[in-house]
C-alpha positions as a LaTeX table, in Angstrom:
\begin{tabular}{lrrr}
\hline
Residue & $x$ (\AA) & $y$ (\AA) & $z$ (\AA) \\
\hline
Unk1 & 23.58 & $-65.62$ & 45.06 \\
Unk2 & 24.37 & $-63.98$ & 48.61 \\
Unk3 & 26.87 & $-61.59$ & 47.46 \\
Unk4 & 23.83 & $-58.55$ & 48.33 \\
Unk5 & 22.27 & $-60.23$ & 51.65 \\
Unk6 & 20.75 & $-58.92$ & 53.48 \\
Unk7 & 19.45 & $-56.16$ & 51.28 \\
Unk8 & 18.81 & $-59.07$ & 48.20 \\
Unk9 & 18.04 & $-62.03$ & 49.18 \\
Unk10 & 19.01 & $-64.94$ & 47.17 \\
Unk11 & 16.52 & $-65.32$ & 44.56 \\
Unk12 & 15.47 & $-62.04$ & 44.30 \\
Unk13 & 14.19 & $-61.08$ & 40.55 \\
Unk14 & 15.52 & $-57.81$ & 40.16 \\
Unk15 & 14.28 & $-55.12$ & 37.17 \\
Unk16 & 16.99 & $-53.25$ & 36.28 \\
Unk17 & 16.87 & $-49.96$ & 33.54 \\
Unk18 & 19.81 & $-48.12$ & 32.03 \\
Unk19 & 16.70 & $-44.69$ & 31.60 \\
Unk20 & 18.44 & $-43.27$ & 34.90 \\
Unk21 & 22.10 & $-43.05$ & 33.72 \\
Unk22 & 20.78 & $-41.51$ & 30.12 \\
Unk23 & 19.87 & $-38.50$ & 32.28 \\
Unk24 & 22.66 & $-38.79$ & 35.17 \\
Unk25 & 26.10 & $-40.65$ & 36.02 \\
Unk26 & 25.84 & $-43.85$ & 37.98 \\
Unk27 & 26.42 & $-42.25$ & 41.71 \\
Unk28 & 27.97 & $-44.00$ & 45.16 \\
Unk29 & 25.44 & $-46.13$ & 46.48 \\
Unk30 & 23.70 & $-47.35$ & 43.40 \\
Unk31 & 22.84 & $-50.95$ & 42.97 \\
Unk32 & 23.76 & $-51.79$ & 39.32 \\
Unk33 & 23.14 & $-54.34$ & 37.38 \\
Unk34 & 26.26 & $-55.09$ & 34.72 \\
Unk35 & 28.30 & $-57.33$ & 32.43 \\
Unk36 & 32.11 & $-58.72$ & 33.03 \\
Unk37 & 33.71 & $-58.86$ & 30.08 \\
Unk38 & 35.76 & $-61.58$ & 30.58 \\
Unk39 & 33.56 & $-64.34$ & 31.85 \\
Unk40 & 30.19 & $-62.72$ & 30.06 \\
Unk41 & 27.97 & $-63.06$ & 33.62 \\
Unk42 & 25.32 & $-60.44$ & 34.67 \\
Unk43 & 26.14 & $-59.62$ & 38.53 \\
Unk44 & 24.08 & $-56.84$ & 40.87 \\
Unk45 & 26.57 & $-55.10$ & 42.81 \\
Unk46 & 26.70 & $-51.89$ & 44.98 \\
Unk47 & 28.45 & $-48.46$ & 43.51 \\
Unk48 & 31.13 & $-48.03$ & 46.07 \\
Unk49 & 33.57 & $-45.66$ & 44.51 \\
Unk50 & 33.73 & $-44.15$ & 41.03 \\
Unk51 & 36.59 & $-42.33$ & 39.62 \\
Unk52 & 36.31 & $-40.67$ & 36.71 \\
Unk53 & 34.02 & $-42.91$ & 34.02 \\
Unk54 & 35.34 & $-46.27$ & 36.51 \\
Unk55 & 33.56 & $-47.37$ & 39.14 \\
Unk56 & 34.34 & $-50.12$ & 41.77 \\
Unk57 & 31.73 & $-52.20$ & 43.43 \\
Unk58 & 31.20 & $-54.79$ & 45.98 \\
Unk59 & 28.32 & $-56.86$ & 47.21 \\
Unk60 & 26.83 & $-56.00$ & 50.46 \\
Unk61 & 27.79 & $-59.50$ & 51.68 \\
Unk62 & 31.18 & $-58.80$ & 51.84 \\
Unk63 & 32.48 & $-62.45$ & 52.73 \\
Unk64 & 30.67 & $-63.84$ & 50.28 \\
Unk65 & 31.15 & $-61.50$ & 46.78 \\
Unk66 & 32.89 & $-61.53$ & 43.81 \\
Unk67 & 33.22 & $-57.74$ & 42.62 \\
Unk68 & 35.85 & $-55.42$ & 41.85 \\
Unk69 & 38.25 & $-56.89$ & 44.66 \\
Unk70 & 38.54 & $-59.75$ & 42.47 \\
Unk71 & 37.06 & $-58.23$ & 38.47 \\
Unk72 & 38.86 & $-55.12$ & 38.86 \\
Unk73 & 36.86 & $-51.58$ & 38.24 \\
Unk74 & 34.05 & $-51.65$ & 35.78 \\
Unk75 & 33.15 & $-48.15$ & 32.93 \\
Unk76 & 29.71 & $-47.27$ & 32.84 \\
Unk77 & 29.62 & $-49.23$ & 29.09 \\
Unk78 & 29.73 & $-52.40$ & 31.50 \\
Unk79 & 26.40 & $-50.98$ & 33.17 \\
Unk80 & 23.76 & $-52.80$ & 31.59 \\
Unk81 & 21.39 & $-50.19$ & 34.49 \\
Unk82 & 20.65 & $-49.06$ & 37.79 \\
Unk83 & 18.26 & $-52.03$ & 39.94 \\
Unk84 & 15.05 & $-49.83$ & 40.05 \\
Unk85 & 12.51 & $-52.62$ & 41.51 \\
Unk86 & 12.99 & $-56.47$ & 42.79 \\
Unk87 & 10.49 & $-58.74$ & 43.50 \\
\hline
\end{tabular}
């Protein structure tokens, strides 16, 4: 979708590993990849705060994103891992 334009276009195949967060946290700024557990999608959001084990992100896009303004904060066992390459 367009919920990361312009950074991700839509389209954009992104490769996403959970190898960084076995070593560190998921930090501000990160683009994840992760699960909601109520309607079972796979989004790519932005990190934008963290509190504790919870972290709340938003697409770049900001008019046109569903994230935590709407799914609520995520735990890093939602974080399926951190978008290393896209393509």
């Amino acid at each position: 979708g367009h919920s990361m334009e312009p950074n991700l276009k839509d389209g954009t195949m992104v490769l996403g590993s959970i190898i960084p967060y076995l070593f560190t946290k998921p930090k501000t700024g990160d683009i994840v990849v992760f699960i909601d557990k109520k309607s079972k999608k796979t989004f790519i959001k932005r990190i934008k705060k963290s509190d504790g084990g919870r972290y709340f992100l938003a697409g770049d896009n900001k008019d046109d994103s569903l994230d935590s303004r709407k799914l609520g904060w995520i735990t890093k066992k939602d974080i399926l891992g951190n978008a290393i390459f896209n393509f």
